[in-house]
NUMAR-193866 format. One record per residue (C-alpha): residue number from 1; residue in three letters; chain; x, y, z negated. Coordinates in steps of 0.05 Angstrom, whole numbers, plus 5000, padded with zeros to 4 digits. Example, Ala and Ser with C-alpha at 12.3 -4.5 7.8 and 13.67 -1.06 7.14 Angstrom:
2
+------+------+-------+------+-------+------+
! resi ! resn ! chain ! east ! north !   up !
+------+------+-------+------+-------+------+
!    1 !  ala !     A ! 5246 !  4910 ! 4844 !
!    2 !  ser !     A ! 5273 !  4979 ! 4857 !
+------+------+-------+------+-------+------+
REM end
This chain:
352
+------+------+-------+------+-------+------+
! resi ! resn ! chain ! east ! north !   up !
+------+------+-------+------+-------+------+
!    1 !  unk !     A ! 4771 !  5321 ! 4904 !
!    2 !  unk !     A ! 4725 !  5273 ! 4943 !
!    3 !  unk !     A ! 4685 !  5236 ! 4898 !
!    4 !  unk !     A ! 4648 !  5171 ! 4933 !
!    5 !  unk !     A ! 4599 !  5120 ! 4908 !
!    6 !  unk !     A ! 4581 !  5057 ! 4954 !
!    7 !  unk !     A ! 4528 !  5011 ! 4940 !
!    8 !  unk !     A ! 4524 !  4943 ! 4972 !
!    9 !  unk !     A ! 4586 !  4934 ! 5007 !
!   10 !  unk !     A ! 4641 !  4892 ! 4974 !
!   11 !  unk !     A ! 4720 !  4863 ! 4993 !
!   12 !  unk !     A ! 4708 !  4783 ! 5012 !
!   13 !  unk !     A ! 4775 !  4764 ! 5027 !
!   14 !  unk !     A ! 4847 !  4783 ! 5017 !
!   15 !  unk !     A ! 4914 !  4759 ! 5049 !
!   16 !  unk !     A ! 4989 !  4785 ! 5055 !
!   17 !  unk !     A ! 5044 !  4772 ! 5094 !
!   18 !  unk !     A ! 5123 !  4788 ! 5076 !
!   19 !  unk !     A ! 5186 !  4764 ! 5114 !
!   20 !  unk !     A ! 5230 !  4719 ! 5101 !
!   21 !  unk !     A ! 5285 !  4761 ! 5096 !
!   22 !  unk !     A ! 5314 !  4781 ! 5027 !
!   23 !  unk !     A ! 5356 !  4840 ! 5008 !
!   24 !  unk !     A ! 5378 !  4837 ! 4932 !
!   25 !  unk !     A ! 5387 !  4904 ! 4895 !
!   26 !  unk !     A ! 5443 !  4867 ! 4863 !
!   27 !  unk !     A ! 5485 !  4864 ! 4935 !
!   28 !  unk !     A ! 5489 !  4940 ! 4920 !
!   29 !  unk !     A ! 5547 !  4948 ! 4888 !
!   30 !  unk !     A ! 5579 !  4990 ! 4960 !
!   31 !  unk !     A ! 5532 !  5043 ! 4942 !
!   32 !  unk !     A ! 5514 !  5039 ! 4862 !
!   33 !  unk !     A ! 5579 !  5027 ! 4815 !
!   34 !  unk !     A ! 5571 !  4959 ! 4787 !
!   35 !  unk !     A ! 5561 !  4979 ! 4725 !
!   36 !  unk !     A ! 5500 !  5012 ! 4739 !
!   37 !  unk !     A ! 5472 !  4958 ! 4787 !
!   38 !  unk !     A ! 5436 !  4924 ! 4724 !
!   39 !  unk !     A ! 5411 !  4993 ! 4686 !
!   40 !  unk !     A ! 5374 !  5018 ! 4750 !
!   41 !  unk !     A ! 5342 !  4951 ! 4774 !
!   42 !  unk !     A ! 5306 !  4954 ! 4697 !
!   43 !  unk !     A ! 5293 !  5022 ! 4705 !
!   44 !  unk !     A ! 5255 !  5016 ! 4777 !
!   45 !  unk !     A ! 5233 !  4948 ! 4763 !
!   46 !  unk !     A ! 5254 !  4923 ! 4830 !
!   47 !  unk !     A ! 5304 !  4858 ! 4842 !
!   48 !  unk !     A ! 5290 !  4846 ! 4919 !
!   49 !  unk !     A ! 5257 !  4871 ! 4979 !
!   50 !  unk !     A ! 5233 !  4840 ! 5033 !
!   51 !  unk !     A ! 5261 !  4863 ! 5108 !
!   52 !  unk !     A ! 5232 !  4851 ! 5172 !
!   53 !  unk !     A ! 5281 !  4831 ! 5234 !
!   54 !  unk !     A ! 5289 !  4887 ! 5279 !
!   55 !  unk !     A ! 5230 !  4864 ! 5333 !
!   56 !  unk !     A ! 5186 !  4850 ! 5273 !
!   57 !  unk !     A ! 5138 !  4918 ! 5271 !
!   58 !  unk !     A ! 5079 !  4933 ! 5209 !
!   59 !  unk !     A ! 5029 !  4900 ! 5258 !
!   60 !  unk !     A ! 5056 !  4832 ! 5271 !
!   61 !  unk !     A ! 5062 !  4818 ! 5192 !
!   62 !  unk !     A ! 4986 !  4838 ! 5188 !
!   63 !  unk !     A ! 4961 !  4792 ! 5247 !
!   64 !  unk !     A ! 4994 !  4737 ! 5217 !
!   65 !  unk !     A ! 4958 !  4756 ! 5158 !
!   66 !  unk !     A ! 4899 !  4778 ! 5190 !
!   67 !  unk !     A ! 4902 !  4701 ! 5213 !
!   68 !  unk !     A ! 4901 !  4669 ! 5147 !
!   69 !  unk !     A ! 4849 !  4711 ! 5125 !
!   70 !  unk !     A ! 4811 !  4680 ! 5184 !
!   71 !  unk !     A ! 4822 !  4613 ! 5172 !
!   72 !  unk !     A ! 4817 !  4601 ! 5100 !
!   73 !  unk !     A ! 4745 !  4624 ! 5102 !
!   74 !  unk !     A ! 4724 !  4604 ! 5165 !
!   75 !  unk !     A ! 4718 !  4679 ! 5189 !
!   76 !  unk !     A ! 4672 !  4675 ! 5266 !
!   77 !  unk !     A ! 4718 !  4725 ! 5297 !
!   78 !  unk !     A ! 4658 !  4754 ! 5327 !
!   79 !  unk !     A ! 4626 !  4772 ! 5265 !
!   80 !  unk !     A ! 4682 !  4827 ! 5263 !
!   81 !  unk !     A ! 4651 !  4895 ! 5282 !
!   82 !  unk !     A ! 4710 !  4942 ! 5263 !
!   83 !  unk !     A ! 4792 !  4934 ! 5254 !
!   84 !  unk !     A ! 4822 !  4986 ! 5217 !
!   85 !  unk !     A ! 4893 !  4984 ! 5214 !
!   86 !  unk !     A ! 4927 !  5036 ! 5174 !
!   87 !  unk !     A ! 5008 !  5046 ! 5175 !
!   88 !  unk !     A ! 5063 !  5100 ! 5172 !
!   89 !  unk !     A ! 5105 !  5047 ! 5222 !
!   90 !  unk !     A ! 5060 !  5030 ! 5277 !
!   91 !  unk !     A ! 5080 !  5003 ! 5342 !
!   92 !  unk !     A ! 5085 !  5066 ! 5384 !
!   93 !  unk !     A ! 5063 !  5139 ! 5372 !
!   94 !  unk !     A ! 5021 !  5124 ! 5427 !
!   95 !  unk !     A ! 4971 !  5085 ! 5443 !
!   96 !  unk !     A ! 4947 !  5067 ! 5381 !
!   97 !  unk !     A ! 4960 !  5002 ! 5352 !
!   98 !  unk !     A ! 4891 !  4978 ! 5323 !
!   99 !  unk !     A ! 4865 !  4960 ! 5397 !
!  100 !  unk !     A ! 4926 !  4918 ! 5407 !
!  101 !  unk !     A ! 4915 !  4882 ! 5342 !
!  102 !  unk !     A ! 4839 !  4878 ! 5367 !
!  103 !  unk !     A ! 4860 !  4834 ! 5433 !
!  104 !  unk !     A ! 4909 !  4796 ! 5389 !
!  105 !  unk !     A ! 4868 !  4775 ! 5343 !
!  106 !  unk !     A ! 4811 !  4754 ! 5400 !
!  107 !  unk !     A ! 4756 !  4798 ! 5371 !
!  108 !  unk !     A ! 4703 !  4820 ! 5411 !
!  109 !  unk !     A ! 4711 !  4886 ! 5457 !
!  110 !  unk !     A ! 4662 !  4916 ! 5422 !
!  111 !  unk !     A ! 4702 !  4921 ! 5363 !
!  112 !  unk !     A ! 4709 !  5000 ! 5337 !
!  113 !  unk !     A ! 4783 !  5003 ! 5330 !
!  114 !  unk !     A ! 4833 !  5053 ! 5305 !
!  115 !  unk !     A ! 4889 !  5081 ! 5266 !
!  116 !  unk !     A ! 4899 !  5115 ! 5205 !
!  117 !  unk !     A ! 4964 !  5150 ! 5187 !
!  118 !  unk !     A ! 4979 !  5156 ! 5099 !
!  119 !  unk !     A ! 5030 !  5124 ! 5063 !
!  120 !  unk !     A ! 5024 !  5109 ! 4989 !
!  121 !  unk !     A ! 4956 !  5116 ! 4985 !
!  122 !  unk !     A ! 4930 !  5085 ! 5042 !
!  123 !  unk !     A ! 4903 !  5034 ! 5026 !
!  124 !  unk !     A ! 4847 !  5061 ! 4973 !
!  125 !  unk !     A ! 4842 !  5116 ! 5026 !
!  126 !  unk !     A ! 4827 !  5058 ! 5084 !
!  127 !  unk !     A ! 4794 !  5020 ! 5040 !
!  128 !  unk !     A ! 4736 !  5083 ! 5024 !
!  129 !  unk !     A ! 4742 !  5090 ! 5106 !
!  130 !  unk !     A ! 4720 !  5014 ! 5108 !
!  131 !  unk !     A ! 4672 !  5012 ! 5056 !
!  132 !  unk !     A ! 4632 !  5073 ! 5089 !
!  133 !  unk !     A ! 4623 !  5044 ! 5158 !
!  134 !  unk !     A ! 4606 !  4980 ! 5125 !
!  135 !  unk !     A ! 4548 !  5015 ! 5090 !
!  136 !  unk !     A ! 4523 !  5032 ! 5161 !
!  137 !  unk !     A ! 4467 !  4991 ! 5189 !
!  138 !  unk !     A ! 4513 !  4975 ! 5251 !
!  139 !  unk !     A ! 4564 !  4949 ! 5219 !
!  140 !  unk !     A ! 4565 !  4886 ! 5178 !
!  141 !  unk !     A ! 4642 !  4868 ! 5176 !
!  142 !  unk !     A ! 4701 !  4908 ! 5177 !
!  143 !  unk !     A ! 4771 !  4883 ! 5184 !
!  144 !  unk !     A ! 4826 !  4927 ! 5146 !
!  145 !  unk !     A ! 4892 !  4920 ! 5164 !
!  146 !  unk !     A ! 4954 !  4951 ! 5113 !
!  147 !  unk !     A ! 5025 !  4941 ! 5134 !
!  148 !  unk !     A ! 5096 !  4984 ! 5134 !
!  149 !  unk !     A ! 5163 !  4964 ! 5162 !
!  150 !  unk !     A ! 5195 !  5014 ! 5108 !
!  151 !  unk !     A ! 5268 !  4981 ! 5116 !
!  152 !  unk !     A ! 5266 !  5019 ! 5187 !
!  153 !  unk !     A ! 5254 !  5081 ! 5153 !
!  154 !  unk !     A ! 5307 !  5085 ! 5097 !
!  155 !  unk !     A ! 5391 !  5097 ! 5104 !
!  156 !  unk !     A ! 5428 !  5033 ! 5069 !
!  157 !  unk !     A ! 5472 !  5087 ! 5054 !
!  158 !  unk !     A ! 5424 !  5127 ! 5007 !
!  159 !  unk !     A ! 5419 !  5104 ! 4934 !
!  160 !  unk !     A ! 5347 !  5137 ! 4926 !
!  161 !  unk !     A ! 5300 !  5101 ! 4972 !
!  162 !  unk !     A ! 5347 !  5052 ! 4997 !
!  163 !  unk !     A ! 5340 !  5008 ! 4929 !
!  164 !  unk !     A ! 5255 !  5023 ! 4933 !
!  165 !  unk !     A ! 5234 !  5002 ! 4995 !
!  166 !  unk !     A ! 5211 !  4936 ! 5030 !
!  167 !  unk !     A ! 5159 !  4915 ! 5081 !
!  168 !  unk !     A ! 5101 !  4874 ! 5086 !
!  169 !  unk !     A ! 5028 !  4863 ! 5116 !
!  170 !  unk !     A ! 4964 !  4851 ! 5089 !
!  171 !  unk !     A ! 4893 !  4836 ! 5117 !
!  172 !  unk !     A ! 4819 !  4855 ! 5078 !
!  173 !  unk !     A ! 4764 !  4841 ! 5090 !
!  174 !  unk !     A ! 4699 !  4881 ! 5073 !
!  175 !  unk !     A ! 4624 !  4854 ! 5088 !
!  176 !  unk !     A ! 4552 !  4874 ! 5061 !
!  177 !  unk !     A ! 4530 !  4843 ! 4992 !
!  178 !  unk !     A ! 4470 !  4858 ! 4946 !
!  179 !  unk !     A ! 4469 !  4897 ! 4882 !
!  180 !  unk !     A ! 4546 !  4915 ! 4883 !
!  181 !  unk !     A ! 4573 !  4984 ! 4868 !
!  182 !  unk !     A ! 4631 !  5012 ! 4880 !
!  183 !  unk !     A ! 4667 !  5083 ! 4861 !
!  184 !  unk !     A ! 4721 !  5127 ! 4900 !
!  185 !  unk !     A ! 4759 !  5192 ! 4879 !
!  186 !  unk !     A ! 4805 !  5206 ! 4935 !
!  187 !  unk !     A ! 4848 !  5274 ! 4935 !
!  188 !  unk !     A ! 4906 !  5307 ! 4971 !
!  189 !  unk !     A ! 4955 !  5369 ! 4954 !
!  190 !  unk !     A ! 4997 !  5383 ! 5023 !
!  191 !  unk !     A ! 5031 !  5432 ! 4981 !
!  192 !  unk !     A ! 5083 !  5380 ! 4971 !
!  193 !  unk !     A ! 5092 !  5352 ! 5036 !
!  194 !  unk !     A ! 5171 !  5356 ! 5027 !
!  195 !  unk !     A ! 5174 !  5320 ! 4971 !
!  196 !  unk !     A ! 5175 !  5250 ! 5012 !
!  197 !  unk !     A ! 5187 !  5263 ! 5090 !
!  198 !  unk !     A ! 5221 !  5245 ! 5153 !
!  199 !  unk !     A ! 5234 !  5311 ! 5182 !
!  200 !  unk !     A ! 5257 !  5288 ! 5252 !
!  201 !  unk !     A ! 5224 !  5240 ! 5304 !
!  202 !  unk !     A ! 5156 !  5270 ! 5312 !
!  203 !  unk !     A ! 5126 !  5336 ! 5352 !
!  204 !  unk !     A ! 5149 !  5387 ! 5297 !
!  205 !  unk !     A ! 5216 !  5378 ! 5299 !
!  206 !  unk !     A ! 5226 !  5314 ! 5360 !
!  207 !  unk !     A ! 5286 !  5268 ! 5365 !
!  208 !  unk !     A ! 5347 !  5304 ! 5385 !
!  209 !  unk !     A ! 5416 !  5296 ! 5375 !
!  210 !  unk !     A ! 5411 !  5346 ! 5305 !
!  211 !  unk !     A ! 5375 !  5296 ! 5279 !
!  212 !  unk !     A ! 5412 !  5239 ! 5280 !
!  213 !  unk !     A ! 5465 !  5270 ! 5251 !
!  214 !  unk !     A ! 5483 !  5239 ! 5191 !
!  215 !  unk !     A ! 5482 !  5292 ! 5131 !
!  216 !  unk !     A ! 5501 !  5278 ! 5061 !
!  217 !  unk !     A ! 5468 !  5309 ! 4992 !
!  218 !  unk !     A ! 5491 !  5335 ! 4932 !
!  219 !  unk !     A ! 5492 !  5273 ! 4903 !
!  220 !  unk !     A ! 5522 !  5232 ! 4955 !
!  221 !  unk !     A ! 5468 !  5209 ! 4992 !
!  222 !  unk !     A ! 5482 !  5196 ! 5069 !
!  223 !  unk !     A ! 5418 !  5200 ! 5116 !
!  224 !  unk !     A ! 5397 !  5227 ! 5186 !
!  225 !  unk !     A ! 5340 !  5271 ! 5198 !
!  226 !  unk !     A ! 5299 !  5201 ! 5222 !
!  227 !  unk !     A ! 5310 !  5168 ! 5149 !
!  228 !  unk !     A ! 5257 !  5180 ! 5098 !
!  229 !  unk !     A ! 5280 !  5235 ! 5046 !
!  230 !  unk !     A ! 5248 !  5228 ! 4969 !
!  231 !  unk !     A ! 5257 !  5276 ! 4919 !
!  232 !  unk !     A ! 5248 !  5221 ! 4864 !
!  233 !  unk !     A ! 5239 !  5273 ! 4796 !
!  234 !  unk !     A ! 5187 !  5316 ! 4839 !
!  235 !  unk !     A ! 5152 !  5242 ! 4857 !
!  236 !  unk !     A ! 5146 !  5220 ! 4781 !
!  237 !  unk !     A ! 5127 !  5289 ! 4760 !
!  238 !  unk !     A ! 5074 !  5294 ! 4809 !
!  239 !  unk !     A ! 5047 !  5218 ! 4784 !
!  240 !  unk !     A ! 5052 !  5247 ! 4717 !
!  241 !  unk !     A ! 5006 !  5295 ! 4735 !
!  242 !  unk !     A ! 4949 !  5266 ! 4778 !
!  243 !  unk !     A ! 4947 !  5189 ! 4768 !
!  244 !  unk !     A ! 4928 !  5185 ! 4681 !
!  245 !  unk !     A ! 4876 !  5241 ! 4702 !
!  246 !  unk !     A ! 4848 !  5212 ! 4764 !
!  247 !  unk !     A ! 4830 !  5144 ! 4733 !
!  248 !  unk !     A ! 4805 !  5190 ! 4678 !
!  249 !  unk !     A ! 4754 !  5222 ! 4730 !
!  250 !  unk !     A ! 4737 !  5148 ! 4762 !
!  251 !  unk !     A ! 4710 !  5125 ! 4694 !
!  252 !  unk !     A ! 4667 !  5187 ! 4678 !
!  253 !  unk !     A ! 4640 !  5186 ! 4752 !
!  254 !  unk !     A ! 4625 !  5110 ! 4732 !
!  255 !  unk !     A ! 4608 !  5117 ! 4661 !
!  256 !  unk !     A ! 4649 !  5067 ! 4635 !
!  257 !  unk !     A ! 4707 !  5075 ! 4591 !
!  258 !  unk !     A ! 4775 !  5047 ! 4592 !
!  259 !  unk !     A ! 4763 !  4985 ! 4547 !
!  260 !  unk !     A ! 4704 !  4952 ! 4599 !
!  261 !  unk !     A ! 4762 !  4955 ! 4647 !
!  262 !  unk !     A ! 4792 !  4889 ! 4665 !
!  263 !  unk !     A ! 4857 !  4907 ! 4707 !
!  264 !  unk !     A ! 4890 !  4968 ! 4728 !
!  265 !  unk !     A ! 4932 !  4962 ! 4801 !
!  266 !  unk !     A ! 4981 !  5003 ! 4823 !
!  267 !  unk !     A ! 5011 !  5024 ! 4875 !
!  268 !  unk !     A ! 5079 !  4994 ! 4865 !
!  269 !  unk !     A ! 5123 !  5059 ! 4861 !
!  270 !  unk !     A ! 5165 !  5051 ! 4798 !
!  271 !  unk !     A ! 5155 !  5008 ! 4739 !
!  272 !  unk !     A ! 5182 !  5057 ! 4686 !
!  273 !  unk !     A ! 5131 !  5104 ! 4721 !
!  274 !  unk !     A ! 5076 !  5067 ! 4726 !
!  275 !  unk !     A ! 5083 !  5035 ! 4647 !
!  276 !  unk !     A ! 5081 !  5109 ! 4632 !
!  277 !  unk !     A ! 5014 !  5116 ! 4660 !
!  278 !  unk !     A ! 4992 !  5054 ! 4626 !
!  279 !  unk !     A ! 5013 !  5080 ! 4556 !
!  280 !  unk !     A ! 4986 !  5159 ! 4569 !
!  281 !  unk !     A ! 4913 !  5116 ! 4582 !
!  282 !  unk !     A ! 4918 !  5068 ! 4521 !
!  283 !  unk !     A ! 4904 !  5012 ! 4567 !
!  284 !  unk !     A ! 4938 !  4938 ! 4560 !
!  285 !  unk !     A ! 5014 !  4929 ! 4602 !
!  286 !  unk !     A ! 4986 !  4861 ! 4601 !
!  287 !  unk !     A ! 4921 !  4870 ! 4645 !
!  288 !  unk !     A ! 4969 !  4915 ! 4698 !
!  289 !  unk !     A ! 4990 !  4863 ! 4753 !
!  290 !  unk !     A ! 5062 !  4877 ! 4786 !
!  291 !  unk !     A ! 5098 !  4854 ! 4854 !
!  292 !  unk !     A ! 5149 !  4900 ! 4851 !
!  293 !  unk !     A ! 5200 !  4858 ! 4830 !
!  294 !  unk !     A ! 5206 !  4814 ! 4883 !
!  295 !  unk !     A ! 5173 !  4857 ! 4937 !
!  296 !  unk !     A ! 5194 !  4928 ! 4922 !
!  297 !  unk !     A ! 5158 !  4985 ! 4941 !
!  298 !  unk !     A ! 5117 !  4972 ! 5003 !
!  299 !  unk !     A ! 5077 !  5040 ! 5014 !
!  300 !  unk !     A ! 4997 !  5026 ! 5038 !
!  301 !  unk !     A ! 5008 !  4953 ! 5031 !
!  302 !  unk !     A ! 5030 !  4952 ! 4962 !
!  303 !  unk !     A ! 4960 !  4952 ! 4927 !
!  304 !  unk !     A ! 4933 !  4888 ! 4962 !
!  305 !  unk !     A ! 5006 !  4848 ! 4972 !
!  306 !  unk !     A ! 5008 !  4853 ! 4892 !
!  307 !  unk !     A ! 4935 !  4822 ! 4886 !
!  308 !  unk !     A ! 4953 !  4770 ! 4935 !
!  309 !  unk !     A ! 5021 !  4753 ! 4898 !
!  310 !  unk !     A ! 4996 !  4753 ! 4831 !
!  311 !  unk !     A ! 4918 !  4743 ! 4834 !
!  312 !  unk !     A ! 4921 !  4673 ! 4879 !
!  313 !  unk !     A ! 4913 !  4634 ! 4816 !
!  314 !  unk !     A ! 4850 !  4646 ! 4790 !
!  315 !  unk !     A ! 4863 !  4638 ! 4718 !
!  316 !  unk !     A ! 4925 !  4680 ! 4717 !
!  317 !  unk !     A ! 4864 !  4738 ! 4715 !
!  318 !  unk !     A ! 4808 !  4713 ! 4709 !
!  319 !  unk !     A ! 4764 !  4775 ! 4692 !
!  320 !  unk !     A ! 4765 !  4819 ! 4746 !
!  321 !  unk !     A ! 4697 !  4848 ! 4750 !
!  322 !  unk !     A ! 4719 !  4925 ! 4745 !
!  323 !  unk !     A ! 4784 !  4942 ! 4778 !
!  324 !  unk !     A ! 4821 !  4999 ! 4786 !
!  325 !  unk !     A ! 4866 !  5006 ! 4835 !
!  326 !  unk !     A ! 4904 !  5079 ! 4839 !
!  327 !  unk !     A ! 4950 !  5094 ! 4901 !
!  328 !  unk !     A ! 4987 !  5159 ! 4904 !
!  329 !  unk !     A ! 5037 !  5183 ! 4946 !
!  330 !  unk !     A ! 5070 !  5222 ! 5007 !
!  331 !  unk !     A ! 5019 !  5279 ! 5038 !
!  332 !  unk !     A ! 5013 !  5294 ! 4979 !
!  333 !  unk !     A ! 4953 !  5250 ! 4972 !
!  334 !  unk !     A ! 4929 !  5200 ! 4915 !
!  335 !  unk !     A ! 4867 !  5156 ! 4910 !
!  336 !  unk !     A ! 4835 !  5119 ! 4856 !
!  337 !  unk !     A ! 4775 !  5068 ! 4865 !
!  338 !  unk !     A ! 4734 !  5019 ! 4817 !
!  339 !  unk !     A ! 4704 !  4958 ! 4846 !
!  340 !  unk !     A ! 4685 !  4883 ! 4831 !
!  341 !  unk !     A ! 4747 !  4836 ! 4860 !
!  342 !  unk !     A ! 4708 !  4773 ! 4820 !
!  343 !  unk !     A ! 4676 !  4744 ! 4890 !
!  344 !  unk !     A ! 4739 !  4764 ! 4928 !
!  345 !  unk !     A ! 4784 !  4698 ! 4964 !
!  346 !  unk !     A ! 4841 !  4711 ! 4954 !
!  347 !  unk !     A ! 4899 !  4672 ! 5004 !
!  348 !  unk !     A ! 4968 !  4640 ! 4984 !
!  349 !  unk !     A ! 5025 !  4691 ! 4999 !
!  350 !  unk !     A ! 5050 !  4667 ! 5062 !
!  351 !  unk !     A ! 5120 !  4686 ! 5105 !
!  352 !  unk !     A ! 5149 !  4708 ! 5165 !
+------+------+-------+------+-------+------+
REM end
C-alpha cells in the first residue's frame, strides 16, 4: 500500500475518443443461447462495444483525442513538458510509443516521454505518475495519454471476455494550481497474476506455433495462448475484497467520510459488481456515473472515457468537488484516488 498526497497540482482538461464501429452483445446469439443473450447483458451491464479497424492501434484513438483536448482550450503545444501514455496495446513492444505520439502531436523535443504498462488500473496509477512530476518545479504540464485496443486481445469465440471488452482513447491533462489537494492509495498483489493474462506473445513464453493453437475450456470457451484469459469469479472476488476497503482507506487518509463525497467512478468492469460495491459503502447508485453500456469494458481508459461520456453536460453532475475514482484490475493491482474534477473541461465524446 502506497499512500500519496499532492498539493497544488490539479486535472484541467479531459477528452476521449471511441470508434465508430459497433459490436452489439445482442449479435451473440453464435456463442450465448438466445435465451440467455438478454439475462447476461443485465447482469454485466454491457449492450455494445466499440471496435477499432484492424490498422487502428490504442495510440491513434488517443492523438485524436489528445487533439481535441488541444483545441477546445487553446492548449500552446509547447507548454507541454511531459506525455505519458499508458496502454496494455501499444504500437510495438519496441520502441516505445509515447515518443511517437510526442512527434505526432508536434510537441517540443524536450518533452519527457514514456510508457507505462497496467491495465485496469492504469489510469489512477498514471494519473499519481502525472500528478508527481507535475508537483516538480520543472514541470508545469503533463500530458496523459489512456487508450487499449482490447477487441485485438479477446477470442469472438469465448463467452467470458468476448461480451466485456471494447476499445477506446482518452487524453488528460494535468497543470499546477493553488490551494488544491489531492489523495492516492495505489496497491498491487502479483499473487494473482493468472487470474487475467495472455500467456503467449511476450519474452516468458514468445509467439510460437503452441500458442496459437486454439484450446477450448471446460466450459466451452475457444482461445489461443495470444487471447486474453479471465477467470471472472476469481475477478469479482478479488473486487470484493480490495475495492469497498480501499475507498475506505482514501477517506480516512483524507478525513472525510462517505456522505461529503460527491461521485464515485469506476472502473467499468461489471455493473452487478460494481453496484455491489456501491451498496457494501452505503453510498448513492445515483451519484456513480456509468459508460459501460454503450462502451463496455475498456481497461486504463475506462475511468476517464466514462467522465467524458457522462460528465460533458455540466448539470448532469454538477457537484464534483471530491471524486473518487477506484480502478482495479489485472497485475493484480488496484488504485483509488480523491480529487477536485469542479475546474476540469471536459470535451464532447468524439469518433473514429
Amino acid at each position: 500500500m502506497a499512500l500519496i498526497k499532492y498539493k497544488n497540482v490539479q486535472i484541467k482538461a479531459l477528452s476521449a475518443c471511441v470508434p465508430k464501429n459497433i459490436n452489439r452483445n445482442a449479435d451473440l446469439g453464435y456463442l450465448i443461447p438466445e435465451e440467455e443473450i438478454e439475462k447476461t447483458i443485465n447482469s454485466i451491464g454491457i449492450r455494445e462495444k466499440r471496435f477499432a479497424d484492424k490498422d487502428v492501434c490504442s495510440s491513434d484513438l488517443c492523438f485524436k483525442a489528445a487533439e481535441k483536448l488541444i483545441a477546445d482550450n487553446d492548449i500552446e503545444r509547447d507548454s507541454i513538458d511531459a506525455l505519458i501514455f499508458l496502454s496494455q496495446t501499444p504500437d510495438y513492444h519496441q520502441p516505445a510509443t509515447a515518443p511517437n505520439l510526442q512527434h505526432r502531436l508536434g510537441l517540443k523535443e524536450s518533452t519527457l516521454s514514456f510508457d507505462v504498462n497496467l491495465a485496469c488500473s492504469g489510469y489512477v496509477y498514471g494519473l499519481s505518475i502525472a500528478f508527481s512530476f507535475t508537483s516538480q518545479d520543472g514541470v508545469n504540464r503533463v500530458l496523459f495519454l489512456t487508450g487499449e485496443t482490447m477487441s485485438k486481445t479477446i477470442s469472438p469465440k469465448d463467452k467470458v471476455t468476448f461480451p466485456l471488452f471494447g476499445d477506446a482513447g482518452t487524453a488528460t491533462l494535468i497543470d499546477k494550481v493553488e490551494n488544491e489537494v489531492s489523495y492516492f492509495s495505489l496497491n498491487s498483489d502479483g499473487s494473482g497474476a493468472d487470474v487475467l493474462n495472455m500467456p503467449y506473445g511476450g519474452y516468458r513464453n514468445p509467439s510460437s506455433v503452441e500458442g496459437f493453437v486454439e484450446q477450448k475450456d471446460k466450459d466451452g470457451n475457444i482461445r489461443t495462448g495470444e487471447h486474453l484469459k479471465m477467470e471472472g469469479m476469481d475477478v469479482f472476488n478479488f473486487g470484493i475484497r480490495v475495492v469497498p476497503r480501499d475507498i475506505k482507506r482514501i477517506l480516512n487518509f483524507s478525513e472525510i467520510i462517505i456522505d461529503d463525497v460527491d461521485l464515485i467512478i469506476y472502473h467499468q468492469a461489471n455493473k452487478f459488481m460494481t453496484n455491489f460495491f456501491t451498496k457494501k459503502l452505503k453510498f448513492s447508485t445515483d451519484k456513480t456515473p456509468y459508460s459501460l453500456e454503450k462502451f463496455g469494458n475498456t481497461s486504463s481508459a475506462s475511468i476517464p472515457l466514462t467522465i467524458v461520456s457522462e460528465m460533458f453536460e455540466k448539470d448532469k453532475y454538477p457537484n464534483r468537488n471530491n471524486v473518487i475514482m477506484a480502478g482495479f484490475g489485472a497485475g493484480l493491482s488496484w488504485g483509488t484516488a480523491l480529487l477536485d474534477l469542479s475546474k476540469c473541461e471536459v470535451s464532447e465524446l468524439i469518433e473514429y
